[in-house]
N, C-alpha and C positions, 0 to 999 in steps of 0.2 A: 539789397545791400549785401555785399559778399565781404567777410570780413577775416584777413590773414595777418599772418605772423611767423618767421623764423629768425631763429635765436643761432647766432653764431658767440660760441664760450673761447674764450680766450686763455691764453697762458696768464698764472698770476702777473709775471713779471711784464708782461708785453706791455709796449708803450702805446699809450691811447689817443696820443698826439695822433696817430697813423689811423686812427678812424675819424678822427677829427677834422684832419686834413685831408681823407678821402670823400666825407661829406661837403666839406667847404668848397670843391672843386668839382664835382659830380652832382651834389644834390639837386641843382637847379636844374638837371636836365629832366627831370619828371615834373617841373613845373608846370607845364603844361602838354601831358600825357594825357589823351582819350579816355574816358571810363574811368579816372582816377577819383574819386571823392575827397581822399586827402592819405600821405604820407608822413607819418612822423618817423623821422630818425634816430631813432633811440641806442644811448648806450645807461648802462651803469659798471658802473666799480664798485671791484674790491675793497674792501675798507671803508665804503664809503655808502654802510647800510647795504650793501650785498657781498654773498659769497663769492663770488666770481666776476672778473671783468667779462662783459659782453656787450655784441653788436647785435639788436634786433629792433625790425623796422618792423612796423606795424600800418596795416593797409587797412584803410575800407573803399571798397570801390564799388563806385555807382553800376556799373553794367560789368555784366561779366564777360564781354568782347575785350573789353581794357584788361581784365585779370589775367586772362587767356593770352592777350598779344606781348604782356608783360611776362608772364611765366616762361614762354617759348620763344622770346624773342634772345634780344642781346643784352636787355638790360638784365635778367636774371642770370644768363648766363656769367657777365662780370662777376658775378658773386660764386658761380661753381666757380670757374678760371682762379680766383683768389682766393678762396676758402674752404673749396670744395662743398659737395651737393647738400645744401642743406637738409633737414625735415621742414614742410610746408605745413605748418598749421592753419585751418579755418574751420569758418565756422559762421551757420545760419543766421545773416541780421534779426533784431526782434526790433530795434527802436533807436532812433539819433535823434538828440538832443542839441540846440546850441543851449551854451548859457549865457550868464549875465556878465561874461567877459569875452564874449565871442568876435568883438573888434581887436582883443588883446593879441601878444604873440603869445604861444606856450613854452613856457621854458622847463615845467615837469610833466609824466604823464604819470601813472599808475592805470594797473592790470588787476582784477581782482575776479580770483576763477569761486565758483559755488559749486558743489555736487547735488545736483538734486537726487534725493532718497530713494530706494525702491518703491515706498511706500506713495510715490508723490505722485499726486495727478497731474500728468505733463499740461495737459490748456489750463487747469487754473494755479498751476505754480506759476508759467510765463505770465501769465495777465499779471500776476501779484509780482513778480518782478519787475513787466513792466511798469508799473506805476509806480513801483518804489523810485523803479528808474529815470519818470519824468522826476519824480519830488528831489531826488538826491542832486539832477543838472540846475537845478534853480538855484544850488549853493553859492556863495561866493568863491569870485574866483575861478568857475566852473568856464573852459574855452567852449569845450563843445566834449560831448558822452556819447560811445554806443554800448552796445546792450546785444548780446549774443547769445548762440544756442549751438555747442556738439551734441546733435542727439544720437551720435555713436559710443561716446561717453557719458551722457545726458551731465552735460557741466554747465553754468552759466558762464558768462563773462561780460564782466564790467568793463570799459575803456575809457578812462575820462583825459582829458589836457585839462594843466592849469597856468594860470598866468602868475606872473612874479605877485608877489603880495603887495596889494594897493595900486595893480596894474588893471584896473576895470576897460580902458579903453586902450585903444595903440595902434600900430604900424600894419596891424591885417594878419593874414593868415599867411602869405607867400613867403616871406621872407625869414631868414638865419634866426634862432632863438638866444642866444648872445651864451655860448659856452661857460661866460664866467658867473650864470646864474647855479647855486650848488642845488643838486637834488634832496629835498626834504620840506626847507622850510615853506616851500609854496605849496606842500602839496599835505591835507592832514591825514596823520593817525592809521591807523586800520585799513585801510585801499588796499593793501594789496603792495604785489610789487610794484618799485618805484625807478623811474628812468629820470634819466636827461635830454631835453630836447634838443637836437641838435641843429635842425632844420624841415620846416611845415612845408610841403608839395601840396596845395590843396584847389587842384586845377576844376575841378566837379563839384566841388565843396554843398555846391546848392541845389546838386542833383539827389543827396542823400535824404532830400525829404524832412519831416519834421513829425516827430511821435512814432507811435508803430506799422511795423513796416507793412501789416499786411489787414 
């Protein structure tokens, strides 16, 4: 599992209808993309428990032929063409989880980065991560969590989706997460940054395996 992310930051003022409406009408085209595990569409705003309005789509993708023919192809390029060249963030799977709401759609996600210490022994910090990592996807509410590693930074990374509150089952993973669920109350406390989901691509979904990755 190969796991990215780039963050396009917006003007305060800029209208967020226009990422909204650019998902509504594009997102479905990675529906069903090769090598894709799954896509979530993420923004958050300003005012809205974040500093800055921004557009960042967060990948985990099953085979790295899929990441490769997405990065160099045309789908990425839409996004230099409109925004210009983003920074590619990734970073080495450790472990995917679903949870106890993984029929749900997600309508929040949260990011949550760790430093591991100079001090810290890299194999048994990740074991103890990953385990934390199964125990924390059994949460309620929990769509599905990965669990990553830059070991050029040695950072961790948390990735979980959640479903709306008291949404344990529902409509699947493919489809729009309904814009007018607000980013917070579905999602608790301390995670880290928090998104809105705008729409789940999750064509691979059941390629990404279950527990750790290696």
């Amino acid at each position: 599992m190969h796991v990215m992310q780039y963050e396009i930051t917006l003007p305060a003022d800029y209208d967020m209808g226009i990422i909204e409406e650019r998902v509504a009408t594009r997102g479905h085209l990675l529906d069903d993309f090769p090598g894709l595990g799954l896509k979530a569409y993420l923004v958050r705003e300003r005012g809205e428990g974040s500093p800055v309005n921004q557009y960042a789509p967060f990948y985990l993708w099953a085979a790295p032929e899929g990441m490769n023919a997405f990065l160099w192809g045309p789908g990425f390029q839409g996004i230099v063409d409109d925004f210009g060249r983003p920074v590619v963030q990734h970073w080495t799977g450790l472990a995917y989880e679903e949870g106890p709401a993984s029929a749900a759609v997600p309508v929040t996600a949260t990011r949550r980065r760790t430093p591991l210490g100079e001090g810290a022994v890299p194999g048994r910090a990740v074991a103890d991560a990953v385990a934390r990592h199964a125990r924390e996807a059994r949460r309620d509410g929990v769509v599905a969590s990965a669990l990553a590693v830059d070991p050029r930074h040695w950072e961790l990374l948390a990735f979980t989706l959640w479903a709306a509150e008291g949404d344990g089952a529902g409509a699947g993973a493919g489809g729009p997460a309904g814009s007018e669920s607000p980013a917070g109350p579905d999602s608790p406390a301390g995670e880290g940054e928090r998104y809105r989901v705008l729409h789940l691509s999750a064509p691979d979904r059941d390629r990404l395996g279950a527990g750790r990755q290696w």
